[in-house]
C-alpha positions as CSV (number, residue, x, y, z in Angstrom):
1,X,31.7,-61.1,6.9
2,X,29.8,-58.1,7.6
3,X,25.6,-57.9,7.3
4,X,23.2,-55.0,7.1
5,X,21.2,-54.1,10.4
6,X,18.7,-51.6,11.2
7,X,18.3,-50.2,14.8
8,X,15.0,-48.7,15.3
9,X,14.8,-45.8,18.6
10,X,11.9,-44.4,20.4
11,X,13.6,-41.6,22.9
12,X,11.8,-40.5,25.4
13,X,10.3,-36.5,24.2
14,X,11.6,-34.8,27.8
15,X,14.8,-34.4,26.1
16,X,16.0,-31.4,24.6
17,X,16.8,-30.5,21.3
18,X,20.8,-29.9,22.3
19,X,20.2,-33.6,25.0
20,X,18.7,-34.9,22.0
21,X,21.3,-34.7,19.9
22,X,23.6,-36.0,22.4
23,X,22.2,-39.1,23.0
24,X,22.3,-39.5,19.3
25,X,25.7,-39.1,19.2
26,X,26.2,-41.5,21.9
27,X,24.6,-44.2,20.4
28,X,26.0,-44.0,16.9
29,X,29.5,-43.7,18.5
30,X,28.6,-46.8,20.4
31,X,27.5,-48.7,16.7
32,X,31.4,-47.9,15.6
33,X,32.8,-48.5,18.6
34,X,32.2,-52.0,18.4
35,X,32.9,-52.3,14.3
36,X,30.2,-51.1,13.0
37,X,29.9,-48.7,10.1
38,X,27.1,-46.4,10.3
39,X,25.2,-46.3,6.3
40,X,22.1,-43.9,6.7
41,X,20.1,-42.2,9.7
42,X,16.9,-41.2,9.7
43,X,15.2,-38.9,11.6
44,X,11.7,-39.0,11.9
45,X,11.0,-36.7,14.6
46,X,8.2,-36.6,17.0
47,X,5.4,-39.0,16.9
48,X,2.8,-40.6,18.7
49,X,3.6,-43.9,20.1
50,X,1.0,-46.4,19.3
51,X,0.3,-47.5,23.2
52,X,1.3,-45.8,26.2
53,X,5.1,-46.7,27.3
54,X,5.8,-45.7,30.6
55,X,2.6,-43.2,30.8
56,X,4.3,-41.8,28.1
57,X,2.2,-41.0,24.2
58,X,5.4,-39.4,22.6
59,X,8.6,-40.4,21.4
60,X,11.3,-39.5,19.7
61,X,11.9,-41.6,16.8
62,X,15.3,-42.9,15.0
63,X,16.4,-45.1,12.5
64,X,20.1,-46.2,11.9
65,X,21.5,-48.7,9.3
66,X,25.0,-49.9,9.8
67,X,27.0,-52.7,8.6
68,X,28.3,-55.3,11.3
69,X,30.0,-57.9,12.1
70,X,27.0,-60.8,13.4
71,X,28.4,-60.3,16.9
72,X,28.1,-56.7,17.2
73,X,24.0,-56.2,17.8
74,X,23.9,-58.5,20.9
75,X,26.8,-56.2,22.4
76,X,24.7,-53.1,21.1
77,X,21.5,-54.6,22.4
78,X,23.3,-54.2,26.2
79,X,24.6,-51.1,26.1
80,X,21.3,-49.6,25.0
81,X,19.3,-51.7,27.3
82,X,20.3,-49.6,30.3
83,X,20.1,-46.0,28.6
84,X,17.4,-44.3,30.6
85,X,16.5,-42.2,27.7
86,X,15.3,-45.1,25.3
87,X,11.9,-46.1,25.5
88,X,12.3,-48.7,23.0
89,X,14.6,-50.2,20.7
90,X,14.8,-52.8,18.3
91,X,17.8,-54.2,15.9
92,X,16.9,-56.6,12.9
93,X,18.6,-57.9,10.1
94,X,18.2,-56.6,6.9
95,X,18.5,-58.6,3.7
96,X,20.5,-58.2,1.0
97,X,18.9,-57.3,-2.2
């Protein structure tokens, strides 16, 4: 049984556009690495974070809905945990319609 998730980024803004993109990458092949089918991502570009994170005002924000097995965000959730390049990150359940 599969359920929807949403994994909400904040990158850190030192990154390049072409570094950028790479991390990306990395983290949605890391989604179907463990299962997961990636639905919709959503980038919402640069914004201002709503409290300083790391002296940091900036970030780099991304969106990704995928489709999971219940298991998989807790193996996600480790992964991502050590990426220097994340400020934040977040992964909730979204509920069925």
């Amino acid at each position: 049984m599969t359920n929807k998730y949403e994994l909400a980024l904040v990158l850190v803004t030192s990154l390049g556009e072409e570094d950028k993109q790479t991390q990306l990458e990395k983290i949605k092949e890391l989604v179907t690495r463990f299962g997961g089918e990636i639905t919709k991502v959503d980038d919402w570009g640069k914004r201002k974070l709503a409290y300083e994170i790391e002296k940091k005002k900036e970030g780099f924000y991304y969106f990704i809905e995928f489709n999971a097995e219940p298991s998989v965000p807790a193996e996600i959730e480790s992964r991502l945990r050590i990426t220097e390049s994340i400020l934040r990150y977040l992964i909730i359940s979204l509920e069925e319609k």
